[in-house]
C-alpha positions in Angstrom: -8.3 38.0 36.8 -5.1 36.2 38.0 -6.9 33.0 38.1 -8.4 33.4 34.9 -4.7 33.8 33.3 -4.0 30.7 35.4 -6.4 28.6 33.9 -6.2 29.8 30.2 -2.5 29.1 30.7 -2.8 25.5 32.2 -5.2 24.9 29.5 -2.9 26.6 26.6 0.6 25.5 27.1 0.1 21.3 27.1 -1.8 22.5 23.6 1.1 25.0 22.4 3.8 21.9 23.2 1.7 19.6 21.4 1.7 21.5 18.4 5.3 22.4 18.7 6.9 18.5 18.9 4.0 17.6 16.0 5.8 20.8 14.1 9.7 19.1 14.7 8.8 15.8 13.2 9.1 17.8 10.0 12.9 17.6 10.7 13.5 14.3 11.4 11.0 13.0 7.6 13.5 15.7 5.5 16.0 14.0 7.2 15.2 10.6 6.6 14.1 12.0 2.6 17.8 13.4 2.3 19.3 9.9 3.6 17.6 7.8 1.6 18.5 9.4 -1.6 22.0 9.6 -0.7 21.8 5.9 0.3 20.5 5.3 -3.0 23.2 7.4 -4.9 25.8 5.0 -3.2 23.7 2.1 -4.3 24.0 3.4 -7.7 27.8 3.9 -7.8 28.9 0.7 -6.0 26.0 -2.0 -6.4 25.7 -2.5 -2.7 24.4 -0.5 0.1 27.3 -2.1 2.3 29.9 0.4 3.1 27.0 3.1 2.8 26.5 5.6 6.0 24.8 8.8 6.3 25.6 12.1 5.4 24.7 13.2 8.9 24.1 11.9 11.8 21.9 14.4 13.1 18.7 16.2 11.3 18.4 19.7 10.1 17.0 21.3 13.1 19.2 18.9 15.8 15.8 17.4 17.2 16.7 14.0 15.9 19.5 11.6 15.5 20.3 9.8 12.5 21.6 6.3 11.8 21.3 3.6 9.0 21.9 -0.3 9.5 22.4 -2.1 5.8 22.8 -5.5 4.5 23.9 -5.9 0.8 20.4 -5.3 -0.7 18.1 -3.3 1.8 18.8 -0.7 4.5 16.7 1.0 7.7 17.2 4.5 8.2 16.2 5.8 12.1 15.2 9.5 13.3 15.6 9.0 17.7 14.1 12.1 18.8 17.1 14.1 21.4 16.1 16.5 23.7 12.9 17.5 24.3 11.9 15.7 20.9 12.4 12.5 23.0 9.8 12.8 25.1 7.1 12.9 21.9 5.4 9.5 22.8 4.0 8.8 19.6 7.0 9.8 17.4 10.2 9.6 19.2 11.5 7.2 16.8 11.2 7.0 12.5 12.0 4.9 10.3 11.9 4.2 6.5 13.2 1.6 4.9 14.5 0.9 1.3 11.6 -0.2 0.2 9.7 2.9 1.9 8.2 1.7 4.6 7.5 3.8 7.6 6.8 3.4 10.9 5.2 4.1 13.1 2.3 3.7 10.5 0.9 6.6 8.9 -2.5 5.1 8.6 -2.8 4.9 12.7 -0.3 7.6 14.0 0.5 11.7 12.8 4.5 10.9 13.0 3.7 10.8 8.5 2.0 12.8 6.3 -0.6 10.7 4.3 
């Protein structure tokens, strides 16, 4: 009986992280949703998006941190997983930029909804 629990736990708990870090990229794409319209409400006021940072510099949940980089016309939001959200090899890091492109892709990773 003991062993049994063993290996129904070995086999379980790789699968229940998995689904868990999957589950916390959710935090970092509202994050990067909330930045980007608040870059674009600076846009709006002043013409540029120089001079424009972010609300926050760290998601809802605290499993990512947030940064922008901006020239006059464009910016690049990034989510950098902290924590245990680091060690999520496919999606540690997210980005959108302000033309809305993502990455990693949505097409050949889960880090994106479709």
């Amino acid at each position: 009986v003991v062993a049994i629990i063993g290996i129904l736990a070995a086999i379980a708990f790789p699968s229940y992280y998995s689904f868990v870090q999957k589950t916390r990229r959710a935090d970092a794409q509202v994050a990067l949703m909330l930045e980007m319209q608040s870059m674009e409400r600076c846009q709006a006021a002043n013409f540029t998006y120089v001079g424009c940072d972010v609300a926050s510099t760290e998601s809802p949940e605290a499993h990512y941190q947030i940064s922008v980089t901006t020239t006059a016309t464009n910016f690049t939001l990034t989510a950098q997983g902290q924590g245990e959200q680091a060690n999520d090899t496919e999606c540690s890091v997210l980005t959108i930029t302000s033309q809305g492109l993502r990455t990693p892709s949505s097409e050949t990773t889960e880090c994106w909804p479709n």
